[in-house]
N, C-alpha and C positions, 0 to 999 in steps of 0.2 A: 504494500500500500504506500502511497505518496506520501511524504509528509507535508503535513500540513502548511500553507502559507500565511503567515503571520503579516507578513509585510501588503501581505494584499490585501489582507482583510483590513488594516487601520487604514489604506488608503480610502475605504468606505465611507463615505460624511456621515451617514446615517451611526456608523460607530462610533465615529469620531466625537459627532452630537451627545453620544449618551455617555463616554466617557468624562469628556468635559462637565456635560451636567452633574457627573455623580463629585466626580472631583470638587466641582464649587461649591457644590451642597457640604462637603465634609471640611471645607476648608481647606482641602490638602494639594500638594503637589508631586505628583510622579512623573518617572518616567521610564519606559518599555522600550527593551532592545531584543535583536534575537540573539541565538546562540552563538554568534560570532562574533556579537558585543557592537551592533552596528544600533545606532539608535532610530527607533522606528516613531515614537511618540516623548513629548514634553522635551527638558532640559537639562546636561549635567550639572548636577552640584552635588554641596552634600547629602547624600542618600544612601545612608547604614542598613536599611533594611530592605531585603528582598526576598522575593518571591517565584516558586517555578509557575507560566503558563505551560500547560498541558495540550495533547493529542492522541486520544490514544495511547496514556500511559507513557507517550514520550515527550521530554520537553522541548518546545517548541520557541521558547524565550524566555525572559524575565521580566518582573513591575518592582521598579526603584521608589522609594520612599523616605522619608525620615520616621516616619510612624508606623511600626509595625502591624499593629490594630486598625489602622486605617485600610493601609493597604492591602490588607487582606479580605476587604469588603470588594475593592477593585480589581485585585485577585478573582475574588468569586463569581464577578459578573463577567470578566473577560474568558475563565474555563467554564462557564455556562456558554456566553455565545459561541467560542471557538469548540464544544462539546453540540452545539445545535447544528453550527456549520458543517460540522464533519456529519452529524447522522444525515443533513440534507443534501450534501453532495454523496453521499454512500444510498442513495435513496435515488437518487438522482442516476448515477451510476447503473443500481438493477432495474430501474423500471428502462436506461436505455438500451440496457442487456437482453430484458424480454422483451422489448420493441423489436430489439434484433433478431431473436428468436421466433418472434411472433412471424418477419417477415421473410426470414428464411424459411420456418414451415410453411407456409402461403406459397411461395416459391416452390418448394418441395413436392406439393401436393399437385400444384397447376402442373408441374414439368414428368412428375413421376408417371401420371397415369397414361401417355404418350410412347413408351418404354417398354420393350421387349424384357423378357426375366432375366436375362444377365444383362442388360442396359440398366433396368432399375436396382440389379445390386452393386453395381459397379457406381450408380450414381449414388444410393444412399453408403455407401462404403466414402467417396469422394467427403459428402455432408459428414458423416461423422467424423473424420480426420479431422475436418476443419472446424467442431467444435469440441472434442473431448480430446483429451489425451490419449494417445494411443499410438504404437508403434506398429501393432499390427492390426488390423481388423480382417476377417473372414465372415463369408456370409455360407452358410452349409441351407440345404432345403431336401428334402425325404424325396425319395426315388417316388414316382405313382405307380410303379408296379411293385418292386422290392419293398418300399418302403425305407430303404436304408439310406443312412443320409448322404450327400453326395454334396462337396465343393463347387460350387458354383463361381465366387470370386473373392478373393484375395488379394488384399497388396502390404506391405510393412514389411520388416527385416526379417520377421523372423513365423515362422510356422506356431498359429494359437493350437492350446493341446486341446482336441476335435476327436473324441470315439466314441463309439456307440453307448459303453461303460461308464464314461467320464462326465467333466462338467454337463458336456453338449447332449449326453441323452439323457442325463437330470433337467435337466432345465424343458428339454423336449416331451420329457415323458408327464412334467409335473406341468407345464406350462407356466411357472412362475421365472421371474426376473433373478438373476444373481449376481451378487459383489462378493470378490473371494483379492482381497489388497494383499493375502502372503498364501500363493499358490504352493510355496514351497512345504509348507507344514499343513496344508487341507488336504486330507487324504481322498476329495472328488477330484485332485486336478495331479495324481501321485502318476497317473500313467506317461504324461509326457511334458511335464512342465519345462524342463531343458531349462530354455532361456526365458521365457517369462515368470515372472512375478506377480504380476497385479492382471487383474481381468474383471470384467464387466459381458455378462453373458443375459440377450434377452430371446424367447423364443418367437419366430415369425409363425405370427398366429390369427385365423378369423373369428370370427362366432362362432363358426359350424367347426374349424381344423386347425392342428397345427401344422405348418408347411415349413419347419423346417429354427434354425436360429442365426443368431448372428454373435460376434464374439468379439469383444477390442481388447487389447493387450498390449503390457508394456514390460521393456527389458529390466527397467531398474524399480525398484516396488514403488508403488505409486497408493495415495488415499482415493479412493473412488467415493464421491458422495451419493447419497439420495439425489443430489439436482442434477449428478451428472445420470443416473441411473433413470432420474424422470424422465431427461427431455433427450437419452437415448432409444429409451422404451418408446416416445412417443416418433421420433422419426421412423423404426422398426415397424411401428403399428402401423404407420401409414404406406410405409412400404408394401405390407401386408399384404393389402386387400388391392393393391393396384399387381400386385404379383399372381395372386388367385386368380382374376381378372386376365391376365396376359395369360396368364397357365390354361385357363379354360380358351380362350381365342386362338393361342396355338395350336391347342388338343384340336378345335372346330376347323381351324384352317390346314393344319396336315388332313384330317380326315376328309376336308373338301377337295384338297388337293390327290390323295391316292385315287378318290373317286371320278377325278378329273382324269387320269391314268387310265384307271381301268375304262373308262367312255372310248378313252383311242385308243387303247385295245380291242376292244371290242370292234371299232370301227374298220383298223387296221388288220383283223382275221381277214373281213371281207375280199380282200384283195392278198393271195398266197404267195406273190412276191416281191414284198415288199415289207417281210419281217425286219422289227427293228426297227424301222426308219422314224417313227418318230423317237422312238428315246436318241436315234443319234441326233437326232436333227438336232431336239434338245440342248444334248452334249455341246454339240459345234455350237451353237448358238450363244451359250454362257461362255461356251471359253473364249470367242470374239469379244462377248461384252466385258470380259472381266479384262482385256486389252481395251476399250472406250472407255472405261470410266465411268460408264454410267450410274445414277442414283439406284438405291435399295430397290425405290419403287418400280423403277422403268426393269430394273433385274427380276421382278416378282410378275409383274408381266410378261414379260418375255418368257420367262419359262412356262406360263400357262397358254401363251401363243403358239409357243413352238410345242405344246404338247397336242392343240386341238389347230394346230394350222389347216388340218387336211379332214376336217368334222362334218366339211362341208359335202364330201364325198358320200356320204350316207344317201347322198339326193341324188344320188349315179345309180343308173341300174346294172346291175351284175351282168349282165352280156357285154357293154362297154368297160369294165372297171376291170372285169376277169379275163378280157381278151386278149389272148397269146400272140398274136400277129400285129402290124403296125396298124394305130389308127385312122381310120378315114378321116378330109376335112370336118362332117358332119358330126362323126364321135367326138374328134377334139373339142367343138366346141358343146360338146355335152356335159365332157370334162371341166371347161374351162369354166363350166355352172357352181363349181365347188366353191368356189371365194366366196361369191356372195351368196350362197345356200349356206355356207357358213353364218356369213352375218345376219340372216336372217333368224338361225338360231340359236345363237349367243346374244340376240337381242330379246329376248328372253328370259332371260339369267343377271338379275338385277348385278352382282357380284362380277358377271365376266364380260360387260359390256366395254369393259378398259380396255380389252384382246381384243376388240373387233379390229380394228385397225391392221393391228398385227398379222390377221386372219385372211380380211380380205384382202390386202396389199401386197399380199407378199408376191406374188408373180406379176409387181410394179417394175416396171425397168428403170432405172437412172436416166437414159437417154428418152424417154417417155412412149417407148412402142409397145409396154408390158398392156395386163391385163387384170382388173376387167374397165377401169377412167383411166386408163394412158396417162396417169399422174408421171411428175419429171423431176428428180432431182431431189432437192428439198421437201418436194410438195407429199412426197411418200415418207409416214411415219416409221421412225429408226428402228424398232421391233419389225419392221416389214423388211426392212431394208438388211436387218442382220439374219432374217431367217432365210430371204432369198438367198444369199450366200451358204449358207449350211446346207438347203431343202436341197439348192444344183450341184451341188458337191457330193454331198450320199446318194443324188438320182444318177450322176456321172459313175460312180464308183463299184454300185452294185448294179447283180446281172441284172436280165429281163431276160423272157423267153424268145425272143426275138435279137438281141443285141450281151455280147457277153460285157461287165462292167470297164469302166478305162483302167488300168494302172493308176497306181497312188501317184506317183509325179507327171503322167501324161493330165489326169486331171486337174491340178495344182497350177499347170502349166494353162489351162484353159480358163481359169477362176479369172487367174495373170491377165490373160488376154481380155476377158470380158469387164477389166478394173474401167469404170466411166461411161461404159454405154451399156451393159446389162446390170453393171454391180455400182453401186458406190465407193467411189477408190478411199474412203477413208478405211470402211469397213473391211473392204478386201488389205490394207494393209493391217488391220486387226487383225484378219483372217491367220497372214503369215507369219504374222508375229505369235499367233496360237501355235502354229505347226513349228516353228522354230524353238518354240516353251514347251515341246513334246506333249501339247495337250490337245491337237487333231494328230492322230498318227494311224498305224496298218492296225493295230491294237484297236482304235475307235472302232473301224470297220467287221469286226468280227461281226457275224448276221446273230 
């Protein structure tokens, strides 16, 4: 704690005021210096008798007088107001601490629930560094199958002591809060306390579950209070339920997602030669993207693009889709009904209406002669433009009953040539930059 300012407070008039009054009244004169003998109020002269000002038990200055008795009355009103001014700045001090508190949870709360489960423990792991002590913090959350708990994220020096036995399945199995400041002699924290000392352990928990705990820890023993314990508990709790929440949306959107899989499966039996081709397409398609750059989201599309790029096929009848010999003009463009019989039924599907683009476009040309609006350039959506590149590369590579597949470099070699009038040359240099990162290679290509 600060010590106190003496010298600032007499600068006060309002103190000044009451000091002088009491003085006149008693008839007397002093004068107050601080502890380096610097005079802050009245005159030197003769003045035998003195007095400590106070702070918190420590002195802060002196009051010079000739009368002991006197001054001790002026004594007592300057550690009374210098004993008010400290509890109002110490007052002062915590309500601006919970205003901080208050608007970092506020903050915590709006940013958290936007947050994937290891986004939001890696973000409340960030928040609690930055307000408790702690050298390590781990966040652990129970398997939904096992149940057994399982590391999620972690950052600090040193590994907090985490098993199933220990603090972390007391605290899990009891669902209360704990403080253990000398882990060395608690026989809940005897299995791996190593280098920690002090810990503060609370469980992540709903209404309905507990999902798991979190843990902060320090190398050299540390006092953990109740307030650090409150207003860790309460970041934890609100982690909580935005984690249940993301647990339950990822459970909902993997499971949408396999069923998305299984659709072009399905779709993709219909036609016997052409096993594969969308999970490659897929493949190819991420490993371009992941040379672009592209955002999370444009990534979570694309991969449901390139999963149903070819959905539109369903609206082909089996004589043309199954036919072993080359197409007539007239079947091609029977075929070429897939795009938008796609889009027609992905408009639909509140959820997969962002893939239409993707869907219908993708046998868009660069140069503007593709199909089915001879869009040009720019004007065709970048999920259309990276699946055309993957879609003509696996259609190039594998056989057909009519046409045995190209060679892995005669095809490569034609991607090359089609870079700015069938493909977009940014994309196609993503392309090679994939094949050079050994992530298109003769390994893709297994049917």
């Amino acid at each position: 704690m600060a010590i106190f300012n003496l010298k600032k407070l007499l600068l006060r008039k309002d103190i000044i005021n009451l000091i002088d009054m009491l003085t006149g009244a008693m008839g007397v004169n002093i004068c107050i210096k601080d502890n380096a003998g610097t005079m802050l109020y009245g005159t030197s002269g003769s003045n035998p008798a003195c007095l400590p000002i106070t702070a918190d038990s420590q002195s802060i200055g002196w009051i010079y007088g000739q009368d002991s008795g006197k001054i001790a009355a002026a004594a007592s009103l300057l550690n009374y107001i210098v004993g008010t001014e400290t509890q109002k700045k110490a007052l002062a001090a915590e309500t601006l601490n919970k205003y901080g508190e208050l608007t970092m949870l506020y903050d915590f709360v709006e940013k958290v629930n936007a947050f994937n489960v290891k986004e939001i423990a890696d973000f409340l792991i960030k928040h609690v560094s930055e307000q408790i002590r702690a050298d390590n913090v781990s966040v652990m959350l129970s398997d939904e199958i096992t149940g057994m708990l399982k590391l999620i994220a972690e950052s600090g020096i040193v590994g907090a002591p985490m098993t199933e036995v220990g603090i972390a399945g007391i605290v899990m199995s009891s669902g209360k809060a704990e403080i253990i400041n000398d882990c060395r002699s608690d026989p809940r924290c005897a299995m791996e306390t190593g280098s920690v000392s002090s810990l503060i352990c609370s469980p992540v928990k709903t209404k309905e579950k507990a999902l798991g705990i979190v843990i902060a820890s320090t190398i050299e023993p540390y006092n953990y209070t109740a307030d650090d314990l409150n207003f860790f508990c309460t970041l934890v709790s609100q982690a909580a339920f935005a984690m249940d929440n993301a647990r339950l949306y990822e459970s909902l959107k993997e499971a949408f997602i396999k069923t998305v899989h299984t659709l072009a499966e399905t779709i993709e039996k219909r036609d016997p030669y052409t096993g594969g081709h969308t999970k490659r397409v897929m493949n190819y398609s991420i490993a371009i993207a992941e040379n672009l750059g592209i955002s999370a989201g444009d990534k979570e599309r694309l991969e449901l693009a390139s999963v149903l790029h070819d959905i539109g096929k369903i609206g082909v009848s089996d004589n043309v889709l199954r036919k072993t010999s080359k197409l007539t003009d007239e079947e091609f463009e029977e075929i070429k009904t897939h795009t938008t019989c796609g889009r027609d039924i992905l408009s639909y599907i509140e959820e997969l209406k962002g893939i239409i683009p993707g869907v219908k476009s993708h046998h868009e040309r660069f140069d503007g002669r593709g199909y089915p609006d001879k869009l040009k350039g720019l004007e065709i959506d970048l999920i259309a433009r990276i699946i055309a590149v993957a879609d003509t590369f696996d259609a190039m590579t594998s056989d057909r009953p009519y046409r045995k597949g190209l060679p892995f470099d005669t095809a490569l070699e034609e991607v090359r040539k089609c870079s700015g009038t069938q493909f977009d040359p940014k994309v196609v240099d993503a392309f090679f930059e994939a094949v050079g990162n050994n992530k298109i290679n003769l390994e893709n290509q297994e049917k």
